[in-house]
C-alpha positions, -999 to 999 in steps of 0.1 A, spaced: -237 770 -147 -236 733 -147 -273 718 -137 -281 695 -113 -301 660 -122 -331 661 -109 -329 634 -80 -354 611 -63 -335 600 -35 -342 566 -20 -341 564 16 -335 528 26 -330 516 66 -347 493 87 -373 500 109 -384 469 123 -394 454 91 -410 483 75 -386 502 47 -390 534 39 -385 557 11 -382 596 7 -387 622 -18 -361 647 -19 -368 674 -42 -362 710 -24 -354 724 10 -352 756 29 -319 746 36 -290 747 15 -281 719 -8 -249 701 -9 -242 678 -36 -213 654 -36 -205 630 -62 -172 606 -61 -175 591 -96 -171 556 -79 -143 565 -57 -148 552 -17 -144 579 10 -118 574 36 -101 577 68 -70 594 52 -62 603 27 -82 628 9 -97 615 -29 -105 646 -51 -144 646 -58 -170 671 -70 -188 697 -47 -217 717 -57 -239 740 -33 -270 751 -41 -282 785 -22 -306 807 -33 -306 836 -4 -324 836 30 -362 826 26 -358 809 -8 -367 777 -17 -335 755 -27 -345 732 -57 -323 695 -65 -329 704 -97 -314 746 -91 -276 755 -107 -248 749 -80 -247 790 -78 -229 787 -44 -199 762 -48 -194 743 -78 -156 722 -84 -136 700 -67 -128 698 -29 -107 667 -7 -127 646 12 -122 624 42 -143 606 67 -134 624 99 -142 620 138 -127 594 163 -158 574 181 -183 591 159 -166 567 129 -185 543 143 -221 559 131 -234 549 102 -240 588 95 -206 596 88 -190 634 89 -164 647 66 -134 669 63 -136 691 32 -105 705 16 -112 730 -17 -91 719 -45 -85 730 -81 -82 706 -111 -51 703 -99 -52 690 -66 -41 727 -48 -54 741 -22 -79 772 -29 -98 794 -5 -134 807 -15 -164 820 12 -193 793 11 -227 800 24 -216 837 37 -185 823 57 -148 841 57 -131 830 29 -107 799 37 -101 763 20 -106 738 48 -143 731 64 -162 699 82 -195 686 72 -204 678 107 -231 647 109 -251 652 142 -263 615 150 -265 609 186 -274 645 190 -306 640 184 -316 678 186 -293 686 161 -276 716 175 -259 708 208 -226 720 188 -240 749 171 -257 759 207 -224 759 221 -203 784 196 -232 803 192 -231 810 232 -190 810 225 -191 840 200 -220 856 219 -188 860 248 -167 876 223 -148 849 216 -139 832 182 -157 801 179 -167 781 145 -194 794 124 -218 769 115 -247 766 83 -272 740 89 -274 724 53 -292 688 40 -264 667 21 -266 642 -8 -237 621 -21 -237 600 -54 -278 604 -52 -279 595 -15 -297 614 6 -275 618 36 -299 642 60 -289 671 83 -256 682 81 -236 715 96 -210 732 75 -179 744 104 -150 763 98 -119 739 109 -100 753 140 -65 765 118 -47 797 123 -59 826 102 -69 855 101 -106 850 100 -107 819 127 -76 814 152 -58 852 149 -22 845 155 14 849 136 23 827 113 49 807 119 73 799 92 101 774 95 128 798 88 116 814 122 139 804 149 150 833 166 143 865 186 103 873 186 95 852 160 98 819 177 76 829 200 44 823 181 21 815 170 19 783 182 -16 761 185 -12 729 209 -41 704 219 -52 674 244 -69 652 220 -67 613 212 -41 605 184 -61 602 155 -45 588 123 -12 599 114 -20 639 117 -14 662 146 -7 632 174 30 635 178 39 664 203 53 666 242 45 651 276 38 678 308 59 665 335 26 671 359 2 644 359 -30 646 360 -44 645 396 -68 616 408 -51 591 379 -57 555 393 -28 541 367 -2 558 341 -24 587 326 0 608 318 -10 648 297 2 645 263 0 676 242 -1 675 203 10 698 178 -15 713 158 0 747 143 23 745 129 18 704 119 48 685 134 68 678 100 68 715 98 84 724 127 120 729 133 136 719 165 139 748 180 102 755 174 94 726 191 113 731 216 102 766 231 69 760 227 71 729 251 93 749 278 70 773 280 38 754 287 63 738 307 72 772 325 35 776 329 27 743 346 56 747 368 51 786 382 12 771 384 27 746 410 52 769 429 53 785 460 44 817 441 20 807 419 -1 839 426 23 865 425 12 886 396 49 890 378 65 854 385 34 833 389 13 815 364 -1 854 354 30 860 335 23 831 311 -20 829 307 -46 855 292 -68 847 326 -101 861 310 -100 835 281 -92 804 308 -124 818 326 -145 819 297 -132 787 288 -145 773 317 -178 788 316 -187 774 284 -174 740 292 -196 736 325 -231 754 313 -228 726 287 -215 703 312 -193 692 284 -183 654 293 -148 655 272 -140 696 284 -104 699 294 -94 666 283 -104 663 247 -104 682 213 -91 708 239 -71 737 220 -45 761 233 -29 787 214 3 809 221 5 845 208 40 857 196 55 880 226 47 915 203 13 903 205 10 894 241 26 864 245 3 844 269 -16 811 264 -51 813 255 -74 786 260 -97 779 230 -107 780 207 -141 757 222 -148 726 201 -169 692 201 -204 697 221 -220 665 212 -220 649 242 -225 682 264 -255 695 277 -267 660 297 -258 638 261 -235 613 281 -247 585 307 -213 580 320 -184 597 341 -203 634 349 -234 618 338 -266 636 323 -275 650 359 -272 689 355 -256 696 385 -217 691 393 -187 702 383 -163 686 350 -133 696 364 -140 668 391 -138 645 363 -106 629 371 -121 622 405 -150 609 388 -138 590 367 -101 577 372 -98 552 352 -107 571 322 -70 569 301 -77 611 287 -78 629 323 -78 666 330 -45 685 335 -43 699 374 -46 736 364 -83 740 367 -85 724 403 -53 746 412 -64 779 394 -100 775 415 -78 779 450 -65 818 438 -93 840 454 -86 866 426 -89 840 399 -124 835 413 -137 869 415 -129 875 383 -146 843 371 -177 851 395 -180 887 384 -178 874 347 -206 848 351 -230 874 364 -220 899 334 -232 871 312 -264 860 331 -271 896 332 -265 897 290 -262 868 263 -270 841 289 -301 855 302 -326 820 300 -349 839 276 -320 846 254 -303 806 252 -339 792 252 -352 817 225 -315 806 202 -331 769 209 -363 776 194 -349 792 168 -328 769 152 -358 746 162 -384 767 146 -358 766 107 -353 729 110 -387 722 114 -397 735 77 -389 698 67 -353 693 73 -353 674 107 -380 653 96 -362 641 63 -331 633 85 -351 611 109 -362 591 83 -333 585 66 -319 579 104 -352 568 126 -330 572 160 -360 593 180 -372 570 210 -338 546 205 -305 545 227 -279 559 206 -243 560 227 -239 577 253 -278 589 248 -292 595 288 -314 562 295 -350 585 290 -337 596 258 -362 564 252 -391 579 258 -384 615 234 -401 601 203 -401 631 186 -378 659 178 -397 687 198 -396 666 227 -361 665 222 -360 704 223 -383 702 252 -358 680 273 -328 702 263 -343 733 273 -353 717 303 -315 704 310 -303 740 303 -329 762 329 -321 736 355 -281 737 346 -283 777 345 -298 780 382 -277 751 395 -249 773 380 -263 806 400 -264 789 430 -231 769 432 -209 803 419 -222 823 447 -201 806 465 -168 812 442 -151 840 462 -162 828 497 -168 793 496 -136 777 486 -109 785 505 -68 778 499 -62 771 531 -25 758 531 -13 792 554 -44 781 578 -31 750 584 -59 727 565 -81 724 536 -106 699 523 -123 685 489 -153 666 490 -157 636 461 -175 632 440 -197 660 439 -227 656 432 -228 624 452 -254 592 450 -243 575 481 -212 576 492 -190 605 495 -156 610 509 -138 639 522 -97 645 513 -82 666 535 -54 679 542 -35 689 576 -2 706 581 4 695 624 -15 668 644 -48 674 659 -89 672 663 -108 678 629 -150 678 623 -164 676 592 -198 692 593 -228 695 565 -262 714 567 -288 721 544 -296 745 529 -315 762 557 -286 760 579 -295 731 597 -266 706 603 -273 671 588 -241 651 597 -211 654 613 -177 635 611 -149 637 638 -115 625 634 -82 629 655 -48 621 646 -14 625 654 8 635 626 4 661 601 -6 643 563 -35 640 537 -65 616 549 -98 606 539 -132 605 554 -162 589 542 -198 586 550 -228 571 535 -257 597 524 -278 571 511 -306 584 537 -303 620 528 -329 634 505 -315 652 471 -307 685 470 -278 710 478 -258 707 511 -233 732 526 -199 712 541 -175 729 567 -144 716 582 -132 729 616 -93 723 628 -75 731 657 -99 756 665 -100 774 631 -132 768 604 -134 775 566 -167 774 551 -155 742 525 -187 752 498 -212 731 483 -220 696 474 -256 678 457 -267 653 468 -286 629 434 
């Protein structure tokens, strides 16, 4: 087995004027050691380069100087990512190769065996494990999500710092578990599947060419439109016919979604979606409060019709910026919903599709996501269980690794984009922990208390006569009311407090049935959770709850 040099690896940067320099000799993570013989590492396409690994079991000591006993040969590499190119601590997509250039499969660190993987670069994330929180709570559901290793990497000498090995979303066996589809598969069950689709921004030439729904998004202020990509099969290896079922039937979907009988069980949206994955798909993306959820590096796969045939949602990807890491749109607060993203933010060119606003109306849909969410709080989302996974991961990359990676990147106590604006005052990595715990007890109980209202406090109101949506939600100053009324007459818009007391009150008459909008200022109102109701024509709905910043 082919040694390692020994390396003293430099760590230059700039910190104010002072430069610094590390010692890299071992770690109690595992070692990854690139080296590109001169060539440059790009965004597309892949240069061939050396790969060693360097493992020695759980609770060793991994040496610089230790064989590459793990991996050790030639893999593809790219610089990956679409705003996160703009870090100066770069991640990478990893292909294994032969001498040959061909793709191989092999297990590294433990994982399923398979040929493509990401050396993901946590930089803004300055806990290091918003991701790895995220498909760890994923998989704790009973859902695939990627397996992670934390690992330290070096390239051509370079200390690079803390790194995560992921499996890459692809169909197989071990990670997304559908049918291949071959392109002599144009007929009969097998064109049905399997088929993975995504919302995502078009990223290089790869996976960006693929269909337009014909529903736009709600709440778009200009010409957002939902544009789904191929991802399985790629789009130069689909036929035309392959193309072309999978896009009539999410088109099927979206349109029995927005019919008149988009509830009944055998010709509503039922008949195309596995509900229980859309559910859990929604629970992970608001615990994490996950800024791009439903919008971006959003996947959907389609079983073949002897499998099932539905539409699953998943599998979960990109938690960077969840769990209070963004200052914009949903913000850092950890109360409010993502799904009113696109009323949030309209202007944003990715909006949400209109299912999730749509699906929350079906009282069934909503006891089955309410009796879910207390399943889980009873089980793998218990507080002591999340915060405990958190202070694991916290307790192995304190044995060195985490401080290494913030000297090669000193970020703690600086803004980083989208960083929340008191991410200035966490100078250290356990106060980074601290904060995210924090975010995550207050997120869980905000959580509790908003979803006891799932079965009774929203209400689809269309055979009553009326509904109403408040926006945004949570509110700083001024919110507004949309509401809906299907024959002239008096409407009040009441809230109370949470002790049942009312706090405002708006009244509005008119004389033809439409959609209008309300507004008032609650710029006196003190922060905290409010309870809105609208009464019509002598009817009243309880409308749910809002918070107030």
């Amino acid at each position: 087995m082919k040694k390692a040099l020994f390396l003293t690896v430099l760590l230059a940067f700039s910190l104010g004027s002072k430069a610094q320099s590390v010692q890299f000799t071992s770690s109690e993570l595992p070692i990854v050691v690139i080296t590109t013989g001169g060539k440059a590492i790009m965004d597309e396409p892949k240069v061939m380069v050396n790969m060693g690994i360097i493992y020695n079991g759980p609770g060793a000591k991994n040496n610089i100087t230790d064989p590459f006993n793990n991996y050790n040969g030639k893999v593809g590499i790219e610089v990956r990512g679409s705003s996160s190119q703009s870090f100066p601590k770069k991640q990478y997509g990893i292909e294994l190769w032969n001498s040959a250039g061909q793709d191989i499969k092999q297990s590294l660190l433990g994982l399923p065996e398979e040929g493509d993987w990401i050396l993901f670069a946590p930089y803004n994330d300055k806990s290091l494990m918003r991701d790895v929180l995220a498909y760890n709570l994923t998989r704790a559901m009973g859902r695939y999500a990627s397996r992670s290793r934390y690992v330290e990497l070096v390239i051509d000498g370079d200390y690079k710092g803390v790194y995560v090995l992921l499996e890459k979303v692809k169909r197989s066996e071990a990670r997304v578990d559908i049918a291949d589809l071959d392109p002599d598969e144009n007929s009969g069950d097998d064109l049905t599947g399997g088929y993975i689709v995504k919302l995502d921004k078009a990223i290089g030439g790869n996976g960006s060419e693929g269909f337009q729904s014909a529903f736009f998004p709600p709440n778009r202020s200009g010409n957002q439109t939902i544009y789904f990509q191929y991802e399985y099969p790629k789009s130069a290896e689909m036929t035309p016919q392959q193309k072309k079922y999978i896009s009539d039937f999410m088109a099927g979907f979206e349109t029995a979604l927005s019919g008149p009988n988009w509830r009944d069980p055998e010709g509503g949206y039922a008949k195309y979606i596995n509900i229980s994955s859309f559910i859990d798909y929604f629970i992970m993306n608001e615990l994490s409060k996950n800024v791009d959820g439903y919008r971006l590096s959003t996947f959907i796969y389609k079983e073949k019709d002897s499998d099932g045939g539905r539409l699953h949602m998943g599998p979960v990807w990109d938690f960077n910026l969840g769990f209070g890491n963004a200052n914009y749109c949903t913000n850092t607060s950890p109360t409010g919903f993502v799904t009113e993203f696109n009323k949030v933010c309209p202007g944003d060119f990715w909006l949400i599709p209109f299912w999730w606003n749509k699906l929350w109306l079906d009282p069934d849909y909503r006891a089955l996501l309410y009796s879910r969410w207390s399943t889980l709080r009873q089980g793998p989302f218990e507080n002591s269980k999340v915060l405990g996974y958190v202070d694991s991961v916290a307790s192995v990359l304190n044995k060195g690794a985490q401080q290494r990676n913030f000297q090669k990147w000193p970020v703690l106590g600086k803004y980083v984009w989208p960083n929340p604006p008191d991410y200035v005052n966490l100078l250290t990595f356990d106060s980074e922990v601290a904060w995210l715990k924090n975010w995550i007890t207050f997120r869980l109980a905000w959580l509790d208390a908003m979803l006891e209202y799932v079965i009774s406090g929203v209400e689809d109101n269309d055979a009553a006569g009326f509904s109403i949506r408040p926006y945004p939600n949570p509110v700083d100053d001024d919110l507004s009311f949309e509401y809906s009324i299907s024959e002239p007459g008096q409407v009040s818009i009441l809230l109370y407090d949470v002790l049942g007391r009312e706090a405002g009150r708006i009244e509005e008459s008119h004389g033809e049935a439409g959609t209008f909008t309300a507004s008032s200022s609650l710029k006196q109102f003190a922060s905290g959770l409010y309870l809105y109701q609208m009464r019509f024509n002598g009817k009243s709905v309880q409308g749910g709850r809002l918070s107030k910043n």
